[in-house]
C-alpha positions in Angstrom: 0.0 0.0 0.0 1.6 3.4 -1.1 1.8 6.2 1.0 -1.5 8.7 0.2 -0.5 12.5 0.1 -2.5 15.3 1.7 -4.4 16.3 -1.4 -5.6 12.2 -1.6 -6.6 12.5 1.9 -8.2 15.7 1.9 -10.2 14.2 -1.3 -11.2 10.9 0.6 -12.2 12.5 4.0 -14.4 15.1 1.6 -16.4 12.3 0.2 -16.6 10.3 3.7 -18.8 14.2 5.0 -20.8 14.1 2.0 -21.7 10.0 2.4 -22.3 10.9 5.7 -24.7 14.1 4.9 -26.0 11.8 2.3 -27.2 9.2 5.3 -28.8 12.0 7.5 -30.9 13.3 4.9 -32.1 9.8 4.0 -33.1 9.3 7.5 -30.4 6.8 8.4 -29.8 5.4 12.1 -27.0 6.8 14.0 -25.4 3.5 14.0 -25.7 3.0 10.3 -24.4 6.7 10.0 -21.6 6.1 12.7 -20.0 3.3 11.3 -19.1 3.6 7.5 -17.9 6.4 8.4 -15.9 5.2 10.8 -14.1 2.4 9.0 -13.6 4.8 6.1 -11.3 6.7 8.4 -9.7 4.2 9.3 -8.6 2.9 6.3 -7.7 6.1 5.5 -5.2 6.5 8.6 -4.0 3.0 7.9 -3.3 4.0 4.2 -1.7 7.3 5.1 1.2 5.3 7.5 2.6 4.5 4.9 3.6 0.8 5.8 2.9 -2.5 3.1 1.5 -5.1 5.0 1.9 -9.1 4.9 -0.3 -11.0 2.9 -0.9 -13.2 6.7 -1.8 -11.8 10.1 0.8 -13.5 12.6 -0.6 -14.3 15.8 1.6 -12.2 18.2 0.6 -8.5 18.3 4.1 -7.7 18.5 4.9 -8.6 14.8 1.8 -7.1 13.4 2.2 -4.3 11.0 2.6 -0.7 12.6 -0.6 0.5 11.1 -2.3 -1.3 14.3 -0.7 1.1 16.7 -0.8 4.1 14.8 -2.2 6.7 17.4 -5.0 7.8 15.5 -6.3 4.6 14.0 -6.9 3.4 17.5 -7.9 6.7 18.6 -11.3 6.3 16.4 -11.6 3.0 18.1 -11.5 4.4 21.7 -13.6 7.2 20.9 -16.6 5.3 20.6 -18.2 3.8 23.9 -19.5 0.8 23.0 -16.4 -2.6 22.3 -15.3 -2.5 18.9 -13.0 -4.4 16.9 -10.9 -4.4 13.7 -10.5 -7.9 12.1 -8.3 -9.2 9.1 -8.5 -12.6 7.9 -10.7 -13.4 10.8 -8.4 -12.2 13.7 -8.4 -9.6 15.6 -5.9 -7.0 14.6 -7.0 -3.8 17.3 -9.7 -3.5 19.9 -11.4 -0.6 22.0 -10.8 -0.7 26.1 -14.8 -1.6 25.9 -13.8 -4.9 24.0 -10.8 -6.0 26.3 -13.0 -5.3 29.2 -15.8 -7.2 27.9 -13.7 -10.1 26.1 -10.1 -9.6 27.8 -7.6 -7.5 27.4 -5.5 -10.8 25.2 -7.9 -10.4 22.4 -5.4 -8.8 19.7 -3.9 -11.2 17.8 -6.6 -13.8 18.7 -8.9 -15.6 16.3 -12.0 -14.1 16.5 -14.0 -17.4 16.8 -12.2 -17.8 20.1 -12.8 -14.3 21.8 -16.1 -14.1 21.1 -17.4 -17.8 21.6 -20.6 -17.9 20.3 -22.0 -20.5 17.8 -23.7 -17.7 16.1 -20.7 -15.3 15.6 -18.5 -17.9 14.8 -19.1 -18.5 10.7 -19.7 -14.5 10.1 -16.2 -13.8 11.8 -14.1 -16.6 9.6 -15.7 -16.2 6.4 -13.3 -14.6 4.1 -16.3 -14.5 1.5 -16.4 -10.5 0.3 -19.3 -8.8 2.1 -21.7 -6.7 0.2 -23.2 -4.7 3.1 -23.1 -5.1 6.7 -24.8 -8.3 8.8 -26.0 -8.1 11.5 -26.1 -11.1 14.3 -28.0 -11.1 17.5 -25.7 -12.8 20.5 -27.2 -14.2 23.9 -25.2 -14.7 27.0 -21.7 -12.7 25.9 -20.1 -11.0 28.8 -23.3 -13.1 31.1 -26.0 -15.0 31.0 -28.6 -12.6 31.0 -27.2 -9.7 28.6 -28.1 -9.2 24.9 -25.9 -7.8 22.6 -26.2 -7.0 18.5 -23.0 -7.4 16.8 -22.9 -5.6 12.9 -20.1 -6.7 11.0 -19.3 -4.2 8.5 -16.6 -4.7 5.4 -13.8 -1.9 5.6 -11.1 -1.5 2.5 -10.3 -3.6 -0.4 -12.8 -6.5 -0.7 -9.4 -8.5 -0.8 -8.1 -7.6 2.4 -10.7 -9.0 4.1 -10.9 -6.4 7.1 -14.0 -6.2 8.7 -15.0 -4.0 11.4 -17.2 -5.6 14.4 -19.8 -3.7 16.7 -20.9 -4.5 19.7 -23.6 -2.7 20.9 -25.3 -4.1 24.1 -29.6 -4.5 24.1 -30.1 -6.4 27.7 -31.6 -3.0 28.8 -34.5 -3.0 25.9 -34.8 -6.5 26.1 -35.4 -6.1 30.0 -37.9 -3.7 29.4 -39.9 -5.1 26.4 -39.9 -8.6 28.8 -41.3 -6.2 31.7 -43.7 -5.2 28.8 -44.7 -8.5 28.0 -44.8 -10.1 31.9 -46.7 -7.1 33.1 -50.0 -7.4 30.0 -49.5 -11.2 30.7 -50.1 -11.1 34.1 -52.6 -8.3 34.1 -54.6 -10.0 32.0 -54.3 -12.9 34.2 -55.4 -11.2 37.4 -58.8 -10.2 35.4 -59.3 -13.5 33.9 -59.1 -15.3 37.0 -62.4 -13.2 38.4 -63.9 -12.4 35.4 -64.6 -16.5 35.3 -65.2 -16.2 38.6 -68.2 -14.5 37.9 -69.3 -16.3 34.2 -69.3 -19.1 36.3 -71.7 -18.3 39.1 -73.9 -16.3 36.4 -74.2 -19.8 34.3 -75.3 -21.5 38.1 -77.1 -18.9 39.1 -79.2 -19.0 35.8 -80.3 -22.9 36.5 -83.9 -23.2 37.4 -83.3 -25.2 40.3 -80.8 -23.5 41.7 -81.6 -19.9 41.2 -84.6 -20.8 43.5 -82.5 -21.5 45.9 -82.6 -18.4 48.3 -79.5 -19.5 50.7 -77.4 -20.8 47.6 -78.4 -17.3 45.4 -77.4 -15.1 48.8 -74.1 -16.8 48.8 -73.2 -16.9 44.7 -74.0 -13.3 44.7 -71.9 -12.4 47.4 -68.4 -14.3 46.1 -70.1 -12.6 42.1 -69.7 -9.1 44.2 -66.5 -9.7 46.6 -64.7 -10.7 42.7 -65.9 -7.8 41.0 -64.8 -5.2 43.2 -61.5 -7.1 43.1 -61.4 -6.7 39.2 -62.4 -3.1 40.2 -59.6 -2.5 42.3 -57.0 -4.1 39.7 -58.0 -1.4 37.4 -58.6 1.1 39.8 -54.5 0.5 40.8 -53.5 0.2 36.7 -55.0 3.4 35.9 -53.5 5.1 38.3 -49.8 3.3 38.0 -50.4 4.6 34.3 -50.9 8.4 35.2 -48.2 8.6 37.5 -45.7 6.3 35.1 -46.9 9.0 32.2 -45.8 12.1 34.8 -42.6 10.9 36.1 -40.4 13.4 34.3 -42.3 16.4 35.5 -41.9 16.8 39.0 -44.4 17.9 41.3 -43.6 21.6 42.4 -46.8 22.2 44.7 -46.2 22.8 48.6 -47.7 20.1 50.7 -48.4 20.0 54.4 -47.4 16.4 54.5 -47.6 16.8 58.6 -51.4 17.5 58.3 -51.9 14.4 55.6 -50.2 11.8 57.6 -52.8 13.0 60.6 -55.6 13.1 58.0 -55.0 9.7 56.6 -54.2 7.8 59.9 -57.6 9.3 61.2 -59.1 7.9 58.4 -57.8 4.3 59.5 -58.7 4.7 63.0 -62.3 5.1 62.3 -62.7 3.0 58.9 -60.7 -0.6 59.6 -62.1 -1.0 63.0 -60.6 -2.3 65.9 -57.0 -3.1 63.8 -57.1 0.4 62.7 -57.0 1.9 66.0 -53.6 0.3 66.7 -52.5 2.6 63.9 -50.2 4.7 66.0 -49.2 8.3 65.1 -45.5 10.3 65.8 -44.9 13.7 64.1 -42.4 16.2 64.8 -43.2 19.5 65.4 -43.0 23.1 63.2 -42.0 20.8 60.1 -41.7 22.5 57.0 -44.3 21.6 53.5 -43.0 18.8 51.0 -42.7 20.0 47.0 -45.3 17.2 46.1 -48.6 16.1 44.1 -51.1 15.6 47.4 -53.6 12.8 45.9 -50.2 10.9 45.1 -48.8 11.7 48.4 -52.2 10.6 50.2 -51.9 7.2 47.4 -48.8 6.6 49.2 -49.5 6.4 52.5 -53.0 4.5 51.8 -51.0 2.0 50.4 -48.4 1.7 53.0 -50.3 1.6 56.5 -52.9 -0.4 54.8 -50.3 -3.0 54.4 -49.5 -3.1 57.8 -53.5 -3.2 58.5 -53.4 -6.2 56.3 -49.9 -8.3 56.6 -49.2 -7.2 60.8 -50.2 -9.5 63.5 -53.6 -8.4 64.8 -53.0 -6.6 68.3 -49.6 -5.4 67.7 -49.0 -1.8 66.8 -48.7 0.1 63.8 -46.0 3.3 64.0 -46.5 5.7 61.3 -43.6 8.3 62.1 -42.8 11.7 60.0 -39.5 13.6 61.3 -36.4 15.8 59.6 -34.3 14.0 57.6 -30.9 14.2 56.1 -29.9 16.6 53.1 -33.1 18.6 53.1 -35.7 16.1 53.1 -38.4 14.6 55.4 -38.0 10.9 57.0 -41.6 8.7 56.8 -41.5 5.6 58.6 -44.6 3.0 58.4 -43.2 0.1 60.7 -45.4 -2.8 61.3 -44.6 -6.2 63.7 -45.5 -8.2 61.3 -44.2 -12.0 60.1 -41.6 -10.1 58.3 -39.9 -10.8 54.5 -37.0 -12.8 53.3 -33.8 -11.0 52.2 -34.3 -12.9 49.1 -37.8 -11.3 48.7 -36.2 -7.3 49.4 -35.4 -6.1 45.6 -38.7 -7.7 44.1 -41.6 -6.2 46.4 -41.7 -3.2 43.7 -41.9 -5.3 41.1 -45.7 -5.2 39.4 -47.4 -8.1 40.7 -45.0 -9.9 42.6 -46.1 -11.4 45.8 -43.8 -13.2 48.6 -47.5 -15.0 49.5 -50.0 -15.1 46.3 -52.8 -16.9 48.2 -52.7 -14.8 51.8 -52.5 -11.4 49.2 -55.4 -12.4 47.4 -57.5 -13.4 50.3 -57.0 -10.2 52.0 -57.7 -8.1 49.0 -54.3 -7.4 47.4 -53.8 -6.5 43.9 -50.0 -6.6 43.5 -49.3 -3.1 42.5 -48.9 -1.9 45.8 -45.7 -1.0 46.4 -45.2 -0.7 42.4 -47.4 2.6 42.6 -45.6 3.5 46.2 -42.4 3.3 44.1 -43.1 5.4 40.8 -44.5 7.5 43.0 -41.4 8.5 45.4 -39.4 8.3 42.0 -41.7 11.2 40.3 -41.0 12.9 44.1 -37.4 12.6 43.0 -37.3 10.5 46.9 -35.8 7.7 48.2 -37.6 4.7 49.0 -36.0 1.8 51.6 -37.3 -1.6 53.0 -36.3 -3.5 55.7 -37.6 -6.4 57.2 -36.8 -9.5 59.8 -38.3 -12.6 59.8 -40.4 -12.8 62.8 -40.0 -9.4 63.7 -41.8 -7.3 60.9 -41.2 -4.5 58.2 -40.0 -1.0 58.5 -40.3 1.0 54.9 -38.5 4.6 55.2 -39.2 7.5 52.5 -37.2 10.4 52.1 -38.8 13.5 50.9 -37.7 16.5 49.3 -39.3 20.0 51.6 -40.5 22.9 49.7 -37.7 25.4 49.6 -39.2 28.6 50.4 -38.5 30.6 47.5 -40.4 27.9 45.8 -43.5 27.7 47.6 -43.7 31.6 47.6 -44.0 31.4 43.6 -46.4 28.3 44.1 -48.4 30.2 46.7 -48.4 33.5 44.0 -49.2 31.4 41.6 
């Protein structure tokens, strides 16, 4: 390969901006944007060191050509974020830090096939067929069993130099969310199918002739028909409202909110609604504390959901402690502490999950939908608060949510406006 002179290079990078422009004004991706142009520049700083190289790729990255460490050809490689790799002859010639640190740092000079072990990899990186246009190959389990990755192979140079340059970008987070996506409608549906049949199914009884005389049989059918569909109504009830808050999260709430006077307000309303478990609801709030910057029906949502979780998972005749005090970095502490049976460790990081229980049968029996703490979560998040849980086994649950109080300059302009 001769050396290319300035006017050559100037000439090639001119025609790499206006393949570029040419891909933005079709409405190309960034990634099909990013990467031509990418290996086009670096077969253009390969070209311009100036150095022939071998017709084979020895396996030690010490004899490889000095194209490979030319400063700016690995530059290009490092300045993009996500591992990738240049290949000749199906090894691995140069790799970003994001490559060595997701395949090792031995990778140059290896055969491809064996730093990225995967079955489905393995023919696209040792083909030395010419490529037309880049492939692309979906890989499962690279770097760990659960994460996703897309690798695009993309032809760089001559046809006959077989270079290829390899992407790696990594999916597991879209994947992750489109299963979430996919779990959460499959499990929604099943939580209204399960009374929905309920229901058919007493109807159909109901409707026999014999039966449907039957005064003490008809009393208790219609009773289960009714306890079923206000349990389909509070499913709904507790998806509509998870969907409202999920579709305000990135506008936070800016209105000043006596959270002092709502903790008394609700906990009243537990004392004289759940009776004789509600009065163990126990009340402790610190004096002269300042408003909360907060959405009030969310806030109220909040601590509905939390003390009536105690009401319904405590041990009847122990006490409830619902607890509002300062907290740290400008913030208000809420405690809702119950002595209940308590949760696993291994139960912790999934009780804000949509529809997971630690106990499906005991949550449906005393009314629970699943959504919860789901709702108690998205809503802290849209509070920009922290949430916490703790719990012992045979001791009981303590959740602690952190607050952010209405700076004063703030709720003057909330209060003016």
């Amino acid at each position: 390969m001769n050396r290319l002179n300035s006017s050559q290079i100037t000439a090639s990078l001119a025609v790499l901006l206006l393949a570029t422009g040419g891909a933005l004004m079709i409405g190309a991706g960034p990634i099909e944007i990013i990467l031509p142009v990418l290996a086009g520049l670096v077969v253009l700083v390969i070209a311009a060191g100036g150095q022939d190289r071998p017709d084979e790729i020895p396996a030690a990255v010490a004899e490889m050509p000095d194209i490979i460490a030319h400063p700016d050809a690995r530059g290009l490689l490092e300045g993009i974020s996500d591992p990738l790799m240049l290949i000749e002859r199906g090894r691995i010639i140069c790799a970003n830090r994001a490559a060595q640190r997701l395949l090792g740092a031995h990778i140059e000079g290896e055969d491809a096939r064996i730093a990225i072990r995967h079955p489905a990899a393995a023919e696209r990186l040792a083909s030395l067929a010419p490529m037309a246009e880049p492939v692309m190959v979906e890989l499962v389990g690279l770097g760990s069993r659960e994460q996703r990755w897309q690798m695009r192979i993309a032809p760089v140079g001559e046809p006959e130099q077989v270079r290829r340059l390899v992407h790696l970008a990594d999916h597991s987070g879209a994947h992750a969310a489109e299963k979430m996506r996919v779990d959460f409608v499959a499990n929604a549906s099943h939580e209204l199918r399960t009374p929905l049949a309920g229901i058919l199914g007493f109807i159909e009884t109901l409707a026999d002739p014999e039966l449907g005389r039957d005064e003490e049989t008809r009393q208790r059918f219609l009773k289960i028909m009714d306890g079923e569909a206000r349990r389909m109504q509070r499913l709904i009830d507790d998806l509509i409202s998870l969907s409202r808050i999920e579709a305000e999260k990135y506008r936070a709430p800016d209105s000043a909110v006596d959270l002092s006077g709502l903790v008394a307000e609700v906990v009243g309303v537990f004392r004289t609604s759940h009776g004789e478990r509600g009065r163990e609801v126990q009340m402790e709030i610190a004096p002269d504390l300042p408003d909360v910057q907060g959405d009030r029906a969310q806030l109220s949502q909040l601590l509905h959901n939390l003390i009536g979780n105690s009401v319904k998972y405590g041990r009847a005749g122990t006490p409830i402690r619902v607890a509002l005090a300062d907290g740290p970095s400008g913030m208000l502490r809420l405690c809702v502490a119950d002595e209940g049976e308590g949760i696993g460790p291994d139960h912790l990081p999934r009780l804000t999950e949509r529809f997971y229980r630690v106990d499906s049968g005991r949550s449906r029996a005393v009314g629970g939908t699943g959504l919860g703490l789901a709702i108690v979560k998205h809503i802290v998040e849209r509070h920009r608060g922290r949430l916490d849980i703790a719990s012992v086994l045979g001791k009981g649950t303590t959740i602690t949510i952190l607050l952010p109080r209405m700076v004063v300059e703030e709720k003057a302009v909330a209060a003016r406006a």
